[in-house]
C-alpha positions as CSV (number, residue, x, y, z in Angstrom):
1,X,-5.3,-27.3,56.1
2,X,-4.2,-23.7,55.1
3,X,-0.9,-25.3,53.9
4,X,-2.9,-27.7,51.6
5,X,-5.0,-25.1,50.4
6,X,-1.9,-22.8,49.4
7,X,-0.4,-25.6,47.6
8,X,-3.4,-26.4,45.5
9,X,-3.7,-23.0,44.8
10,X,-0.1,-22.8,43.6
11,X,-0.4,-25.6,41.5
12,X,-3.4,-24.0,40.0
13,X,-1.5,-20.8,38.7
14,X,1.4,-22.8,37.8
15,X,-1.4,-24.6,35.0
16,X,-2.7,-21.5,34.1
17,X,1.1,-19.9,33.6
18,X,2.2,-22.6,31.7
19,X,-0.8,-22.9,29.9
20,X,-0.8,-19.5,28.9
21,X,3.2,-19.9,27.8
22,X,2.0,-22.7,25.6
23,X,-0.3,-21.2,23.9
24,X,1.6,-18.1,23.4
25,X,4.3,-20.4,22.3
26,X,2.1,-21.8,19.4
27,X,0.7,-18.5,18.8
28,X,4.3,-17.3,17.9
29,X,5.3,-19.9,15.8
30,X,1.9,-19.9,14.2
31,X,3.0,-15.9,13.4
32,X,6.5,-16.7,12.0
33,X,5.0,-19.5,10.1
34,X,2.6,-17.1,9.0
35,X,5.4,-14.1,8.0
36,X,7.3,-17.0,6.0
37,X,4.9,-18.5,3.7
38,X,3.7,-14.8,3.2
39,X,7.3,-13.6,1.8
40,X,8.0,-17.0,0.3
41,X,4.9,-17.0,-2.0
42,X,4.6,-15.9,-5.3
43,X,1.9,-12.4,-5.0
44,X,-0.4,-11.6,-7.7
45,X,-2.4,-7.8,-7.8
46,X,-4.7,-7.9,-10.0
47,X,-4.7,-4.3,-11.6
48,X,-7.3,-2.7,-13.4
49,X,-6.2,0.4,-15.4
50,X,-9.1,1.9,-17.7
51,X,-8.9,-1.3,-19.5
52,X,-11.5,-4.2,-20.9
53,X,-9.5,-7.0,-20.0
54,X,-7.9,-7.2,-16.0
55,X,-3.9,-7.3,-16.3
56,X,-2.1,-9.2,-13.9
57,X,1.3,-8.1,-12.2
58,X,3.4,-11.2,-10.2
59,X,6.5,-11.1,-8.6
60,X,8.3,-12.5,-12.3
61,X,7.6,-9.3,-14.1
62,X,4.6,-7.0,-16.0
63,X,3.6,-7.5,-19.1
64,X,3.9,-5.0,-21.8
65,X,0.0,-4.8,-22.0
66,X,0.0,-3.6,-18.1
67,X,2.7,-1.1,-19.2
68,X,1.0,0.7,-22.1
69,X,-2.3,0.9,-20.1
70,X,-0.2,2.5,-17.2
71,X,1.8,4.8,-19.7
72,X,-1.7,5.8,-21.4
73,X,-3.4,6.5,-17.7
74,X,-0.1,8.6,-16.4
75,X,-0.3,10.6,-19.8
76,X,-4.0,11.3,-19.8
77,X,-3.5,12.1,-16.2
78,X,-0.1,14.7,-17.2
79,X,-2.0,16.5,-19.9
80,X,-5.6,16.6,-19.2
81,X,-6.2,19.3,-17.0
82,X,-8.5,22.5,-16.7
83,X,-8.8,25.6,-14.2
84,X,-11.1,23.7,-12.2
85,X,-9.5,20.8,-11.3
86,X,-5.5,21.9,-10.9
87,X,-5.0,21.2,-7.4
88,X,-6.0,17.6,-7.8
89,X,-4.0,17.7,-11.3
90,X,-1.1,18.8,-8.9
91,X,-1.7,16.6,-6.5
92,X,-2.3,13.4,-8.4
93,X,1.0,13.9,-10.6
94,X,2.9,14.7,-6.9
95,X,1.7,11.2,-5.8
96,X,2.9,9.6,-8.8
97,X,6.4,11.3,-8.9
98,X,9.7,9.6,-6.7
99,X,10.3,11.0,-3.5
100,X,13.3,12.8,-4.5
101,X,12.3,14.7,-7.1
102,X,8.6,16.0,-5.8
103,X,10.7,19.3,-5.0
104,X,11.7,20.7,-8.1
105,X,8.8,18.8,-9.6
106,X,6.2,20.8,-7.5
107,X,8.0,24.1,-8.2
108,X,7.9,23.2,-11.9
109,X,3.3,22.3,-11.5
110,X,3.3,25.4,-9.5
111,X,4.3,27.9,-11.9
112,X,2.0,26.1,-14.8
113,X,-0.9,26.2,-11.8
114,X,-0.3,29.9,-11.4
115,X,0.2,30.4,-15.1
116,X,-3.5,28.7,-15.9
117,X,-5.2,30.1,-12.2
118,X,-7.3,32.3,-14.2
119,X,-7.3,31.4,-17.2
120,X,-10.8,29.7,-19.1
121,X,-8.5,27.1,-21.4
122,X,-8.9,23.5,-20.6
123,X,-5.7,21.3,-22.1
124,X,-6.7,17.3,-22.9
């Protein structure tokens, strides 16, 4: 009897084990299935720079309208600055610049940040 009772209880966690490798089985290949249509598909962002109409950018390209509105935004964002806000102003032109040039870059903002510090002139 208790060699019966082992055996059905072996056979019982041999279904579970090889139920669970069968669904982690379809779980993986769900995943990589997943991964692939992911890279092989064409993405769209849909940007919205301070604009009336909503630019799209795809993996073929940007158009020039996406381009000017980004241009205007980085420019407005470069020039327009006041005593009170400089750190953001700093900041938000740091974020924007490529990671090997935010060093001389920051050096650069910091001397115009200690130049205006004080100062009550507000540049747009």
């Amino acid at each position: 009897m208790e060699l019966q009772h082992a055996h059905v209880s072996a056979q019982r966690i041999l279904r579970q084990r090889n139920a669970l490798a069968l669904a982690s089985l379809a779980f993986g290949v769900l995943a990589i299935a997943g991964v692939f249509m992911a890279f092989s598909r064409d993405r769209e962002v849909i940007l919205m720079p301070i604009v009336h109409s909503p630019l799209t950018v795809s993996s073929a390209g940007v158009s020039k309208e996406y381009l000017e509105a980004v241009t205007r935004d980085t420019a407005l964002l470069v020039l327009n600055r006041s005593p009170e806000t400089l750190d953001y102003w700093m900041t938000s032109i740091l974020e924007l610049a490529d990671d090997q040039a935010r060093g001389g870059l920051k050096r650069d903002l910091m001397k115009v940040v200690t130049e205006q510090q004080g100062s009550q002139i507000t540049q747009f």
